[in-house]
C-alpha positions in Angstrom: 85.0 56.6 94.7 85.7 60.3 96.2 85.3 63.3 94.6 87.8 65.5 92.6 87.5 69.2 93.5 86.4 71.6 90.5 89.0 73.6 89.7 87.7 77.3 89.6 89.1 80.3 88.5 87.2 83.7 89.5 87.9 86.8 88.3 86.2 90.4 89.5 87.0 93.5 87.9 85.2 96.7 89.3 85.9 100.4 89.5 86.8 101.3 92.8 86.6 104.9 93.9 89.0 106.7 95.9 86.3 108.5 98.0 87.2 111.6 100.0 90.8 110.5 99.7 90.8 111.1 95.3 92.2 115.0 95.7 95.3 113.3 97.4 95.6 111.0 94.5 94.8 112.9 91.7 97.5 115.5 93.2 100.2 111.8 93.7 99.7 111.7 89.7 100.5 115.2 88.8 103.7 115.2 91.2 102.3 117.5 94.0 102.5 116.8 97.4 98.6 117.2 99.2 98.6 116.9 102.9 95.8 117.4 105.2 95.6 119.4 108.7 94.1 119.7 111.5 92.6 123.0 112.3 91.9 121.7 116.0 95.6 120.9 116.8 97.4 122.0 114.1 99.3 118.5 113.1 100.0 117.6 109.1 99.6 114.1 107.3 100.6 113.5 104.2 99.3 110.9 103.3 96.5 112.9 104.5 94.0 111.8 106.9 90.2 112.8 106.5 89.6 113.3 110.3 92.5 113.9 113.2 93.5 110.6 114.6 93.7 112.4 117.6 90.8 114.4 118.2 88.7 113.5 115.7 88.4 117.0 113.8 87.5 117.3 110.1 91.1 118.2 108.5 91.2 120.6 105.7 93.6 120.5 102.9 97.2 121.9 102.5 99.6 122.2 99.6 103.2 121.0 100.8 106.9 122.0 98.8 106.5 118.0 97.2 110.2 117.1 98.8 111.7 115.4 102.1 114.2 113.3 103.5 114.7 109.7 103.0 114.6 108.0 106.4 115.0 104.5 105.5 115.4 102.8 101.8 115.1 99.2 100.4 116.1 97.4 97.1 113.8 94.4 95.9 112.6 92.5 93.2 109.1 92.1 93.5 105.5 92.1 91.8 103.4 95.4 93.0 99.9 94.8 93.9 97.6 94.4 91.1 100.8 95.0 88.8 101.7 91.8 86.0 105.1 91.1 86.6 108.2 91.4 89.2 110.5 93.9 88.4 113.6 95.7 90.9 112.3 98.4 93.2 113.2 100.7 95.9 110.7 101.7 98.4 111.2 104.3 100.8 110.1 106.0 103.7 110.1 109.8 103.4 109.7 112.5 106.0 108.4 115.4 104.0 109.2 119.1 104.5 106.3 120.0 106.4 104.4 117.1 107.9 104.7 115.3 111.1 104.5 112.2 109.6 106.5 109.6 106.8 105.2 108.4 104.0 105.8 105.5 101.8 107.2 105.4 98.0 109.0 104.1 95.5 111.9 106.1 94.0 112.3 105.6 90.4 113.9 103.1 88.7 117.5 103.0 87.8 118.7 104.3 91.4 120.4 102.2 93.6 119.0 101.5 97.1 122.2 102.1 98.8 123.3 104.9 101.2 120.1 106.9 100.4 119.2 107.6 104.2 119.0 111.6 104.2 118.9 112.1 100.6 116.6 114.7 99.6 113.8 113.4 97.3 110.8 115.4 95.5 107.5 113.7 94.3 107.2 113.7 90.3 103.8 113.0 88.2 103.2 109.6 86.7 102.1 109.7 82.9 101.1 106.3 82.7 97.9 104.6 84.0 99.5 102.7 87.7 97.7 99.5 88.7 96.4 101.2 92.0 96.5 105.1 93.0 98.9 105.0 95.7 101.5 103.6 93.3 101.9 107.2 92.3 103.8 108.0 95.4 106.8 108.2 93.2 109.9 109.6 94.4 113.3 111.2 92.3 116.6 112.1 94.5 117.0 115.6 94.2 120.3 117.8 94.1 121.6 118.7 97.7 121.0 122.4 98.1 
């Protein structure tokens, strides 16, 4: 006679704090754009970075315009972390006026993922509770100047 395996199903639900990082996304939910700097060397993150990956310094906080440049785009249908169901997205990588970095979003929905490399985009606020903070990174295509 061998055994069966148990069948388990384990659940964990807990409040997870955003540490030092919960200025950045309390500012993702409101629509602004917080970066951090580098007093030592000068370089901006957003998303920020508590300490320079270079040199290690303590970076202090900076407000940035909240708009950038798509560099790359793409169109799935797909189930967010910690989210219920699938639904169509389009993530993007955006260099934003301002820091020396990209960051990662999703524009919001109804826009096409096509032919957005170079658009310009701006952050807007989230009124509704997202399943994790950085799902506020929430991008809208902006009107060329």
């Amino acid at each position: 006679m061998t055994d069966a395996p148990a069948e388990l199903e384990l659940r964990l639900r807990y409040a997870h704090g955003a540490g030092a990082l919960q200025p950045y996304f309390d500012a993702l939910r409101g629509g602004r754009a917080l970066a951090s700097r580098c007093p030592a060397c000068g370089r901006v993150w957003f998303p920020p970075h508590i300490h320079c990956p270079d040199d290690g310094t303590a970076c202090g906080w900076l407000d940035l315009e909240g708009h950038g440049r798509v560099v790359s785009a793409t169109e799935t249908h797909a189930r967010l972390p910690f989210a219920e169901a699938a639904a169509a997205h389009v993530f993007v990588l955006v260099a934003m006026l301002g820091a020396d970095n990209a960051a990662f979003g999703r524009l919001k929905p109804g826009v096409p993922g096509r032919n957005l490399a170079g658009r310009r985009v701006g952050l807007v606020g989230v009124a509704d509770a997202v399943p994790h903070p950085a799902q506020a990174a929430l991008f809208e295509l902006l009107e060329e100047d």
